[in-house]
N, C-alpha and C positions, 0 to 999 in steps of 0.2 A: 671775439669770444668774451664773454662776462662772467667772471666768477663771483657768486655772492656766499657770504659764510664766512668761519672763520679757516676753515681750510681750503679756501677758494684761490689758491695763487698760482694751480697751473689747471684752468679749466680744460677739460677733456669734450666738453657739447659747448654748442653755442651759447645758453644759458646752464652751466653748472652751480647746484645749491651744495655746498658740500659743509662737514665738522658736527660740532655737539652742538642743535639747535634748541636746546634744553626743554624738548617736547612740542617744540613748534617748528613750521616750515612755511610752506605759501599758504596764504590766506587769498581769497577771491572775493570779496564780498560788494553787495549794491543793492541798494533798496527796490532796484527795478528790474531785477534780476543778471545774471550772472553765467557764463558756460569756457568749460573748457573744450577747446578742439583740438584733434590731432589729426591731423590730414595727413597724406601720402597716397603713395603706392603702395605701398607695405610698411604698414602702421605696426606698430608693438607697444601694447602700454604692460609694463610689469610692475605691478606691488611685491617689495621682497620685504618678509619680514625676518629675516637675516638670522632666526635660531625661533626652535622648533617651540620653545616659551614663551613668543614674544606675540604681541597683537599686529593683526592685521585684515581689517575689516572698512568697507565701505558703509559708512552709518548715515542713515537715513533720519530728519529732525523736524519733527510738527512747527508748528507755525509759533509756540512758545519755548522752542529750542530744545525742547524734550527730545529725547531720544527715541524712537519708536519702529526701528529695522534696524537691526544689523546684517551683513550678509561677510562673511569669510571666518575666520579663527580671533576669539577673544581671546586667548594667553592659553587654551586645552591643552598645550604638549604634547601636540599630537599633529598630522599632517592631514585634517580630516578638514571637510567645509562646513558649516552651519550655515541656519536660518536662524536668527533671534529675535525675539519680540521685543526686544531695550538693549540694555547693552551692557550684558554684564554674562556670566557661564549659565549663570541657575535660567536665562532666559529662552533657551534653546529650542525652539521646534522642530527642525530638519536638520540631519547632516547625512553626508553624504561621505563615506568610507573612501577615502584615497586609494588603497589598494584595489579592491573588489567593485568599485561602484554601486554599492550598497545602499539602498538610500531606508534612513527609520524616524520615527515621527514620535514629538513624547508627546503628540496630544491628539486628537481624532482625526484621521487626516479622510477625505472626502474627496473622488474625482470623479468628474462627469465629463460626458462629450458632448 
């Protein structure tokens, strides 16, 4: 087992990251590109953003590192999902109501079959 971090002295998984990584954590990157896999049987990937304030969003970045998707919860306080156009609150086009499955759009939203 490998613990990396600085609370990393009784690793719990094979590769455990644990401690305050002062806003950073694994970095993947390569000029020829780059993927993570998770294989199994029964795969589980969880994002916890560990209090209902906090971000947690897969962000999506053009080709000059710009931001331009986000997809889960920028810091809302609230246990809803979003669509965002950048990556900030005011950018929001979809979310989608945790309770209800509600889904509302702040801007034209369009579907065809």
């Amino acid at each position: 087992r490998l613990g990396i971090g600085p609370d990393h002295n009784f690793p719990q998984d094979y590769v455990d990251i644990k401690g305050n990584l002062s806003g950073n954590g694994l970095t993947v990157s390569s000029s020829n590109g780059a993927k993570i896999l998770l294989k199994g049987s029964n795969v589980t990937s969880t994002i916890d953003r560990a209090d209902a304030d906090k971000t947690m969003a897969l962000t999506y970045n053009n080709s000059n590192n710009s931001k331009k998707w986000s997809l889960g919860n920028i810091g809302e306080s609230n246990d809803e999902f979003y669509i965002y156009n950048g990556d900030n609150i005011n950018d929001k086009i979809i979310r989608i109501e945790h309770s209800t499955g509600n889904i509302s759009a702040s801007a034209h939203l369009s579907i065809s079959s």
